[in-house]
KOLKETI-216052 format. One record per residue (C-alpha): residue number from 1; residue in one letter; x, y, z. Coordinates in nm, 2 decimals, padded with zeros to 4 digits. Layout:
<recs>
+-----+---------+--------+--------+--------+
| num | residuo |     c1 |     c2 |     c3 |
+-----+---------+--------+--------+--------+
| NUM |       a |      X |      Y |      Z |
...
+-----+---------+--------+--------+--------+
</recs>
This chain:
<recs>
+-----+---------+--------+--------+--------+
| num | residuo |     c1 |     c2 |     c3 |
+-----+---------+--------+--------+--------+
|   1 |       x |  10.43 |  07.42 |  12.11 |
|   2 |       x |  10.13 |  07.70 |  12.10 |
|   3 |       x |  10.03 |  07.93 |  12.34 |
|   4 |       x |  09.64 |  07.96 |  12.44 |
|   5 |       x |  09.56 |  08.16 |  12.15 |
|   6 |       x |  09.71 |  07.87 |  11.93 |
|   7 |       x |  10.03 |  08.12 |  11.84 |
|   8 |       x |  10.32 |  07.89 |  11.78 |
|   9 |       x |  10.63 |  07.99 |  11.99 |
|  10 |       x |  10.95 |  07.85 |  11.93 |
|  11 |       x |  11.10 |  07.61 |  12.20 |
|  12 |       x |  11.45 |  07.59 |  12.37 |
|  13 |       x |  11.47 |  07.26 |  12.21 |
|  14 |       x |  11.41 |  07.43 |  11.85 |
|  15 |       x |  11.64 |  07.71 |  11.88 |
|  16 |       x |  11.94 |  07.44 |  12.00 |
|  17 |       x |  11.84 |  07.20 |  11.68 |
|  18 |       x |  11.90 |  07.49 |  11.45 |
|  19 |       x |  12.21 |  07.61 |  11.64 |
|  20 |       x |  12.35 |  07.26 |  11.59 |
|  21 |       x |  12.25 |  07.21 |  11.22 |
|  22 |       x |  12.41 |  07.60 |  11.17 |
|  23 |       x |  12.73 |  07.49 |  11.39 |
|  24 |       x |  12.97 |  07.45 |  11.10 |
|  25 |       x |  12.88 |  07.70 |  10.91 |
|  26 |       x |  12.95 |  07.91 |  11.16 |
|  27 |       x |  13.24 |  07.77 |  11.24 |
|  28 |       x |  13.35 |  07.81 |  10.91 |
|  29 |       x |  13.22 |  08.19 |  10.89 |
|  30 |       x |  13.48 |  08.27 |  11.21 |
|  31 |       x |  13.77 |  08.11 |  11.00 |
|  32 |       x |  13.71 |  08.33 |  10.71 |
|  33 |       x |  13.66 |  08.64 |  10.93 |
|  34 |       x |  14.00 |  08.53 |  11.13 |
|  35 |       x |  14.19 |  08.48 |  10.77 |
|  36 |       x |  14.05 |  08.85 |  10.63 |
|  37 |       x |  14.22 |  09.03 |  10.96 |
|  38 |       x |  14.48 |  08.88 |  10.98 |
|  39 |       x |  14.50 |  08.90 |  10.57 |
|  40 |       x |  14.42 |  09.26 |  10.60 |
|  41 |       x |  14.68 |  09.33 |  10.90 |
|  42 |       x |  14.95 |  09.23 |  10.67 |
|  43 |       x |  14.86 |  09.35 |  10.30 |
|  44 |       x |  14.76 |  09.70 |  10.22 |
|  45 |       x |  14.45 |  09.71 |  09.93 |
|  46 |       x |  14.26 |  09.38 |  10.10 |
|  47 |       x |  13.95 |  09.54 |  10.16 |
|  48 |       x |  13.91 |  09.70 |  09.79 |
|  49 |       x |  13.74 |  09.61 |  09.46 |
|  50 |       x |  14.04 |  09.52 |  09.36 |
|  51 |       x |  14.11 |  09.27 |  09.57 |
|  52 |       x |  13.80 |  09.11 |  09.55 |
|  53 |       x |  13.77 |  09.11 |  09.18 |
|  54 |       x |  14.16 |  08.94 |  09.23 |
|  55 |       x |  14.05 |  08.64 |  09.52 |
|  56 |       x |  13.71 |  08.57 |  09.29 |
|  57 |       x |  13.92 |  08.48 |  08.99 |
|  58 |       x |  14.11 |  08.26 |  09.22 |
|  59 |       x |  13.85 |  08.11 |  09.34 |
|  60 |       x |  13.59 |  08.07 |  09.04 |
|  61 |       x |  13.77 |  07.69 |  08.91 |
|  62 |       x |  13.73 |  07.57 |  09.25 |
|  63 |       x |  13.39 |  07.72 |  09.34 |
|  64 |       x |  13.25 |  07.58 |  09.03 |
|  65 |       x |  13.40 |  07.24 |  09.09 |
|  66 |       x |  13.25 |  07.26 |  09.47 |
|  67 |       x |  12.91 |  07.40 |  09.32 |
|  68 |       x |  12.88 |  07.02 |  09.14 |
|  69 |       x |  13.05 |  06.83 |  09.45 |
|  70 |       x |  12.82 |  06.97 |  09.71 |
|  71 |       x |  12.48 |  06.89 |  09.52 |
|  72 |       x |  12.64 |  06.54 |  09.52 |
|  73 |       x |  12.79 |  06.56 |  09.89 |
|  74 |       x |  12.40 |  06.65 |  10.00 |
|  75 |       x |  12.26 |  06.37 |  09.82 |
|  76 |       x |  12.53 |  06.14 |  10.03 |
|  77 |       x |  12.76 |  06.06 |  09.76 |
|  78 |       x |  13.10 |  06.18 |  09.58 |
|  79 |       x |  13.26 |  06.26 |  09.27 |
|  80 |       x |  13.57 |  06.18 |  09.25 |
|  81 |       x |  13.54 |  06.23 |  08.84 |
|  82 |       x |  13.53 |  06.60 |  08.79 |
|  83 |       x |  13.91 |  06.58 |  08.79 |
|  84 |       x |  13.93 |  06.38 |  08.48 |
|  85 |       x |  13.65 |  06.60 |  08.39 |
|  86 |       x |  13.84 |  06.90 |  08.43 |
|  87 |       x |  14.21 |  06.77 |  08.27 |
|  88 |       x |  13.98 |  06.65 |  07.95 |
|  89 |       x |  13.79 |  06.95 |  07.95 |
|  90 |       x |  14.08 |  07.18 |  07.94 |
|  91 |       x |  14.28 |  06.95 |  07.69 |
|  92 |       x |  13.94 |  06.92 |  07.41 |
|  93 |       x |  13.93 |  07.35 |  07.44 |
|  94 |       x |  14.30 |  07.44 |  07.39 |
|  95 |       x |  14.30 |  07.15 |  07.12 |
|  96 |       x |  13.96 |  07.25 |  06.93 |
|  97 |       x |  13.91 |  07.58 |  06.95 |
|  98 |       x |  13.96 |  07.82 |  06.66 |
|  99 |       x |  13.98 |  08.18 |  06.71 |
| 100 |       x |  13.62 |  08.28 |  06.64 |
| 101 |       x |  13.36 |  08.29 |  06.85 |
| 102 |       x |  13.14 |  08.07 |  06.69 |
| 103 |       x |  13.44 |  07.75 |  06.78 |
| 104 |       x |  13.43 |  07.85 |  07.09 |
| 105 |       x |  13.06 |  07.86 |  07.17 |
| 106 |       x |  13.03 |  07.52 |  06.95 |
| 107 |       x |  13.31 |  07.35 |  07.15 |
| 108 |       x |  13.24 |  07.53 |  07.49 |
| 109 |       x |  12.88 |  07.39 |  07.42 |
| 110 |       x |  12.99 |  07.05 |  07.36 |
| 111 |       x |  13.25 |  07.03 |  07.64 |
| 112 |       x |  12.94 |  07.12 |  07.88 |
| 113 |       x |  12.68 |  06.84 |  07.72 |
| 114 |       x |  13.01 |  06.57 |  07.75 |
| 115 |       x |  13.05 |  06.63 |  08.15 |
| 116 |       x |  12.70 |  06.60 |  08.19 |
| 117 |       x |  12.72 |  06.25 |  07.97 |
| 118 |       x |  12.95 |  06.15 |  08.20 |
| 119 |       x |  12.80 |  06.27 |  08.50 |
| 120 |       x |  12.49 |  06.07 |  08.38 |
| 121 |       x |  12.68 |  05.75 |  08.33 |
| 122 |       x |  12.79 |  05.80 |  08.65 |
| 123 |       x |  12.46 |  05.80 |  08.82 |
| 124 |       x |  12.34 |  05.55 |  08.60 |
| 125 |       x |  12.59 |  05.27 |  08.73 |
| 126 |       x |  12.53 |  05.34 |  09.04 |
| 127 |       x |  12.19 |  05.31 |  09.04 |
| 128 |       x |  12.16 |  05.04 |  08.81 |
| 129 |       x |  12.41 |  04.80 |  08.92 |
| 130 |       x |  12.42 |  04.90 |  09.29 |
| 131 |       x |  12.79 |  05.02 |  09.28 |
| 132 |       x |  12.99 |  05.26 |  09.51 |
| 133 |       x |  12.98 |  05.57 |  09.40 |
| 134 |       x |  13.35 |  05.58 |  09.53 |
| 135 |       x |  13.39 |  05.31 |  09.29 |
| 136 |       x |  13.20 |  05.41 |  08.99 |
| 137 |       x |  13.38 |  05.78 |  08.97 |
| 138 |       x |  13.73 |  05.67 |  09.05 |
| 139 |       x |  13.72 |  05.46 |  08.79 |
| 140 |       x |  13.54 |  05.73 |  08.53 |
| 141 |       x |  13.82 |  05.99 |  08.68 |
| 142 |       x |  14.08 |  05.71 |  08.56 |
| 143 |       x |  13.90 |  05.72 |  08.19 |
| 144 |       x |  13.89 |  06.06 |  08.17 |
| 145 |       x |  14.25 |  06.12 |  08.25 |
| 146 |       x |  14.40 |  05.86 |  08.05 |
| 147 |       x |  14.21 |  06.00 |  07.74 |
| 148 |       x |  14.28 |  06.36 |  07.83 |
| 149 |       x |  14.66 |  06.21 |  07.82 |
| 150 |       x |  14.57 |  06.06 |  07.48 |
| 151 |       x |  14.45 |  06.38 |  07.31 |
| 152 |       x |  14.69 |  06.61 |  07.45 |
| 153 |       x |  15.01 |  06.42 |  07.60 |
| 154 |       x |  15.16 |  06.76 |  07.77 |
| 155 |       x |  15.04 |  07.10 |  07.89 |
| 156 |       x |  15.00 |  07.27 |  07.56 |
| 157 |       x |  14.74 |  07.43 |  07.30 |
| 158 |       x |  14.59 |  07.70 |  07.16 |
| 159 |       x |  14.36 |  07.93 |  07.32 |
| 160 |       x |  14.23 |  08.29 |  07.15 |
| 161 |       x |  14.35 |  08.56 |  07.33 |
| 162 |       x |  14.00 |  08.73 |  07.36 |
| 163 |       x |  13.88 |  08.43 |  07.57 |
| 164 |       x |  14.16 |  08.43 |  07.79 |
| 165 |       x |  14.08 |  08.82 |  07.89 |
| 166 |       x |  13.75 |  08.69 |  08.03 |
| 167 |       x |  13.80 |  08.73 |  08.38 |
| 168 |       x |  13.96 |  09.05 |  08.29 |
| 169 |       x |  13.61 |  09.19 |  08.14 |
| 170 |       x |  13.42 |  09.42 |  08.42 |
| 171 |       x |  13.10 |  09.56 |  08.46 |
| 172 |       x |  13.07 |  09.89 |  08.78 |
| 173 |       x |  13.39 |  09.78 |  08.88 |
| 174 |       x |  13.35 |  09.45 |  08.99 |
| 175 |       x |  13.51 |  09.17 |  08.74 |
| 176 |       x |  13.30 |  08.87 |  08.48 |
| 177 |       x |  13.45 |  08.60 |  08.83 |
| 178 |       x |  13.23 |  08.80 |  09.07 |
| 179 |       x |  12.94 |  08.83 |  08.88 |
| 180 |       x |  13.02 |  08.43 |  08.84 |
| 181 |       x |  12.95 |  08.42 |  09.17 |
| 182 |       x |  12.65 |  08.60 |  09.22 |
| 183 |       x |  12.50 |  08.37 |  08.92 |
| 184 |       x |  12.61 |  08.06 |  09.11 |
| 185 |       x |  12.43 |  08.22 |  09.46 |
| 186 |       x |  12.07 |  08.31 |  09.24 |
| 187 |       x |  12.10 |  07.98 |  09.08 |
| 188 |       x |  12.14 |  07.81 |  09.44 |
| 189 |       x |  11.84 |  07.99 |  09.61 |
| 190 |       x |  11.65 |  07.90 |  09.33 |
| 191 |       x |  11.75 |  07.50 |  09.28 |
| 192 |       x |  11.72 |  07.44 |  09.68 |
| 193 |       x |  11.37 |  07.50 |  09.61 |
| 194 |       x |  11.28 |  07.35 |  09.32 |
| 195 |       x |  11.12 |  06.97 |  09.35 |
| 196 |       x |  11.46 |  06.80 |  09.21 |
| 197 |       x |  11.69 |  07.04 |  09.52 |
| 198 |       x |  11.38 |  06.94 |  09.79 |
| 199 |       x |  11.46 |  06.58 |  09.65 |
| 200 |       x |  11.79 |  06.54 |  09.67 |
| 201 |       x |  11.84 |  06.66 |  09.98 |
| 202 |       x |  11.54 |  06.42 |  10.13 |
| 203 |       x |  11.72 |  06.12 |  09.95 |
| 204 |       x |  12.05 |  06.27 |  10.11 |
| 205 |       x |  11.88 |  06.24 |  10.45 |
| 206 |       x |  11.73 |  05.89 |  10.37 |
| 207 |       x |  11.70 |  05.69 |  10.03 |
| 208 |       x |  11.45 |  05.44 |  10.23 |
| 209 |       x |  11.18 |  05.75 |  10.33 |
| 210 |       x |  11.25 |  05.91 |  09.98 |
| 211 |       x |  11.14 |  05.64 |  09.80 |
| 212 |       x |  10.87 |  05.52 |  10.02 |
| 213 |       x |  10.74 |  05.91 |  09.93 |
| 214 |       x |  10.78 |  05.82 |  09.57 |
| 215 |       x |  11.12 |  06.02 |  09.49 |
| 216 |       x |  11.25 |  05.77 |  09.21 |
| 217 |       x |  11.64 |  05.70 |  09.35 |
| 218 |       x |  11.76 |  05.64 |  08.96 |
| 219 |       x |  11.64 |  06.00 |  08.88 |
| 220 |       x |  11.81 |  06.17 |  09.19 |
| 221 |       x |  12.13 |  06.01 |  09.11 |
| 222 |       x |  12.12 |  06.07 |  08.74 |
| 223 |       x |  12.03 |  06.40 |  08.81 |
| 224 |       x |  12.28 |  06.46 |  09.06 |
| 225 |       x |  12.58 |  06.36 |  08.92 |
| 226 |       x |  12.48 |  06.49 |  08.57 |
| 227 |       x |  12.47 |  06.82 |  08.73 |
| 228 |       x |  12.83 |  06.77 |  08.93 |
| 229 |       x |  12.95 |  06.69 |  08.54 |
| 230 |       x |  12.84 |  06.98 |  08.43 |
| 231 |       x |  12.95 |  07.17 |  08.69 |
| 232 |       x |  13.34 |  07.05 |  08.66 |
| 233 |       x |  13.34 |  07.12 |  08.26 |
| 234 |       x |  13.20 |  07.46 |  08.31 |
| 235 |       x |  13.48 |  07.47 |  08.62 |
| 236 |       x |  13.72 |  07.32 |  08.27 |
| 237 |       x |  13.65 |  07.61 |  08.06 |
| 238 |       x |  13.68 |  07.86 |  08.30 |
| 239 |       x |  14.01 |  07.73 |  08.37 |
| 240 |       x |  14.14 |  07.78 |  08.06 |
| 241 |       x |  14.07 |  08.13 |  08.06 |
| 242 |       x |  14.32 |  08.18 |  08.36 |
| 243 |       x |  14.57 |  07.94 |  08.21 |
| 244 |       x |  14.56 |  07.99 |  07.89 |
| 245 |       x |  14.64 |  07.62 |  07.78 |
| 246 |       x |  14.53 |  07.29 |  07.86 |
| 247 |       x |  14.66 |  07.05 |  08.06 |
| 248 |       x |  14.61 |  06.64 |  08.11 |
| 249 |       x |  14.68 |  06.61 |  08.49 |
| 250 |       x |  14.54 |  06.93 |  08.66 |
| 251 |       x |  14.18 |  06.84 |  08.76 |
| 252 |       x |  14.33 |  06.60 |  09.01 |
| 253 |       x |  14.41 |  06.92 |  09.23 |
| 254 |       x |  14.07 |  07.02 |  09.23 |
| 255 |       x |  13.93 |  06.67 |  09.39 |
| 256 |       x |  13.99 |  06.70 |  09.70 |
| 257 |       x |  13.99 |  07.07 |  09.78 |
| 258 |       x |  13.61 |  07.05 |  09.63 |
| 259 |       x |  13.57 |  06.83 |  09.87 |
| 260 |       x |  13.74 |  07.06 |  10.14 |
| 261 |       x |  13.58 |  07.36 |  10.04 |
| 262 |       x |  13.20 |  07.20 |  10.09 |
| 263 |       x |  13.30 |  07.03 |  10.44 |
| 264 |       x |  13.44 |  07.33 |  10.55 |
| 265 |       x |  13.14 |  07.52 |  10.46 |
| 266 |       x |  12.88 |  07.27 |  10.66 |
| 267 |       x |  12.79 |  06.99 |  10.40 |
| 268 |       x |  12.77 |  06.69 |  10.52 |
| 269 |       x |  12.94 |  06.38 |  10.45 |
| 270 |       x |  12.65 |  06.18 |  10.53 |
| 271 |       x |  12.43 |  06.34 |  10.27 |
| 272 |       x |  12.15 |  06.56 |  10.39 |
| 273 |       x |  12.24 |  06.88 |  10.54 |
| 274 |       x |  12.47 |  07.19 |  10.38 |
| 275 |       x |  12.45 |  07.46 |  10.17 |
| 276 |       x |  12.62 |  07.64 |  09.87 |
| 277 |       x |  12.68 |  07.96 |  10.07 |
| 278 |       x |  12.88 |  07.70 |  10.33 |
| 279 |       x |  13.05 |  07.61 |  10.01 |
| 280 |       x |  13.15 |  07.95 |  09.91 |
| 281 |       x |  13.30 |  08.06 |  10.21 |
| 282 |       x |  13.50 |  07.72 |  10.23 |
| 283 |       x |  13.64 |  07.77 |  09.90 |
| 284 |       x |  13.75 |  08.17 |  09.99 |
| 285 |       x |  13.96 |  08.01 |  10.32 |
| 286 |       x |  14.08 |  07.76 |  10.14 |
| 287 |       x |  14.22 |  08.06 |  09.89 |
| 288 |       x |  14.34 |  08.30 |  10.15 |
| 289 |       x |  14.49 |  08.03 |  10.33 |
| 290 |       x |  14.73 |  08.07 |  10.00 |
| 291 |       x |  14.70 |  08.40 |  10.01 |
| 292 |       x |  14.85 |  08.45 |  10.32 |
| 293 |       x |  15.13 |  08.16 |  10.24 |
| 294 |       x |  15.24 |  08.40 |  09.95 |
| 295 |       x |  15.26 |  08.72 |  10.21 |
| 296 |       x |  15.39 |  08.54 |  10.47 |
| 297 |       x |  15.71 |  08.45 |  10.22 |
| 298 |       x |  15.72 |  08.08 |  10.38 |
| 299 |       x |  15.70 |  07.74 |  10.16 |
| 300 |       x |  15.40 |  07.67 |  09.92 |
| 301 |       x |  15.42 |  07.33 |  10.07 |
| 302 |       x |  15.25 |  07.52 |  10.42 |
| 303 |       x |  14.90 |  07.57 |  10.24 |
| 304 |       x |  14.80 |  07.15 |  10.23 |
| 305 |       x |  14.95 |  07.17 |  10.59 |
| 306 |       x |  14.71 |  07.42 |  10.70 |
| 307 |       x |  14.44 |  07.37 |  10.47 |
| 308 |       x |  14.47 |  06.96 |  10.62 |
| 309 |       x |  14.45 |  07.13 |  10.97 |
| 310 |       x |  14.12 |  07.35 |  10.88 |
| 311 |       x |  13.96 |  07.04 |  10.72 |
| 312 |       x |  13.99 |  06.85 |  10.99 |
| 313 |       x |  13.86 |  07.09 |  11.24 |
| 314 |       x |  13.57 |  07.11 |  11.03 |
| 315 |       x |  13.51 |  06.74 |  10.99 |
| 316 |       x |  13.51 |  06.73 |  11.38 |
| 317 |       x |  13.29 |  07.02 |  11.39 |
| 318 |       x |  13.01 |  06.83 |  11.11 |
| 319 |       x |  13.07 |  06.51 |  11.30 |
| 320 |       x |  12.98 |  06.68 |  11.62 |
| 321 |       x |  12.69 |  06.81 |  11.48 |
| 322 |       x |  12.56 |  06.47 |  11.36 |
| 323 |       x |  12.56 |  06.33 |  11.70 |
| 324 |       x |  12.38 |  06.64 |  11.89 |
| 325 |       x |  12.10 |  06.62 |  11.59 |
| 326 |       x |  12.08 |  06.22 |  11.68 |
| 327 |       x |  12.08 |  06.30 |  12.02 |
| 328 |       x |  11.81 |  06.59 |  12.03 |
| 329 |       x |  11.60 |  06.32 |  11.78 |
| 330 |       x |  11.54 |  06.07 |  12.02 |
+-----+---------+--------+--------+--------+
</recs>
């Protein structure tokens, strides 16, 4: 709508579409506020440097892991195969790497190139042979694992002590996991808009009307989940600098939670609509949800309780949204 003088004024109708498409996020901004007060009522310290440098080294495995799952969640897939990602990932580094640097970067370099392999085998089956990609990646996730298993049988290795005091390392205070994650938000506002972030999110919203615009479906998905493999190694390798070993079986606690953290945050499951930022703060409730399990001095087994409880109040909250956008499109 314009006025006379053809300047164009936002209507009602506009303001309530971008309330609605915003609705989760928000939703998921109030939780984080809620869990900080109430974190910061009970713990002396919470609002330092300190603190933060502490919760962003928490958080990095899982916010890289979520980094790959939401480009795929906004295209309108999954991944269900960073966890075997991350258990072989871990497993190849505390196996192959030597002490020097120059082992490390090789292998670190290597470790990167063989989750984005995997990532682009991923999209090819599912382009090619019209799979799931439910399908396709559970059944990658089951490769992986097994030959994580193979290489390294139990939680073991060898890891060079300088690399596991990488999260350690600061720079004005603030630790190498929160300058991760300013990298990860300038590399986000950049990719949205770059013509492979516009795509995916178009063939998120519909593959028909992507590909009738001449967005090739084959590259979106190789793309995609080449990226969400490289992603989950890079989530691998950071890992291992927190637990100093590798370990066969531990991506599989990163799957879902990825998962969690983007939902939580406003992607949506129907491909189309979210953001990293969403992402981000997802991931940080999902950590001081166990942050506030440890202060609170009650069972570990709480924080899936709770977490289950914020997920779902979220997955209403997207699924909500859906049917207002439908409803305001017609």
């Amino acid at each position: 709508m314009t006025t006379l003088e053809g300047t164009p004024v936002r209507s009602g109708r506009d303001w309530t579409a971008t309330l609605v498409d915003r609705g989760p996020f928000l939703v998921a901004c109030v939780m984080l506020i809620a869990l900080v007060a109430i974190y910061g009522s009970m713990r002396r310290g919470v609002f330092t440097l300190e603190e933060l440098n502490i919760d962003a080294a928490a958080a990095m495995t899982l916010l890289l892991a979520a980094t790959g799952q939401t480009i795929v969640l906004i295209r309108g897939g999954i991944d269900l195969s960073i966890g075997g990602m991350i258990s072989l990932g871990t497993v190849i580094a505390a196996t192959r790497f030597g002490d020097d640097a120059a082992s490390v970067a090789l292998w670190s370099v290597l470790i990167l190139a063989l989750g984005f392999a995997v990532g682009t085998v991923n999209g090819l089956l599912i382009s090619i042979l019209k799979l799931q990609p439910f399908l396709v990646t559970l059944t990658t996730w089951s490769i992986l694992n097994g030959t994580a298993l193979l290489i390294l049988p139990t939680d073991g290795g060898h890891l060079p002590g300088w690399w596991i005091g990488f999260s350690y390392l600061e720079l004005f205070g603030l630790a190498s996991p929160v300058w991760m994650l300013v990298a990860l938000v300038g590399f986000w506002f950049w990719f949205r808009a770059t013509r492979l972030g516009i795509a995916i999110r178009a063939t998120g919203s519909s593959d028909k009307s992507a590909f009738l615009s001449g967005v090739s479906i084959t590259r979106i998905n190789v793309a995609t989940y080449g990226l969400s493999g490289l992603f989950a190694a890079g989530a691998a390798l950071y890992l291992t600098t927190q637990t100093g070993a590798g370990s066969p079986t531990i991506g599989k606690d990163y799957i879902l939670p990825s998962v969690a953290a983007a939902v939580i945050g406003g992607v949506s499951l129907f491909g189309g609509r979210g953001d990293l930022v969403g992402t981000i703060v997802g991931a940080m409730v999902l950590t001081l949800i166990g942050n506030l399990v440890f202060v609170l001095h009650v069972s570990s087994y709480w924080q899936p309780v709770i977490s289950g409880f914020i997920l779902l109040l979220a997955v209403l909250a997207s699924s909500l949204a859906e049917k207002s956008a439908r409803g305001l499109g017609t």
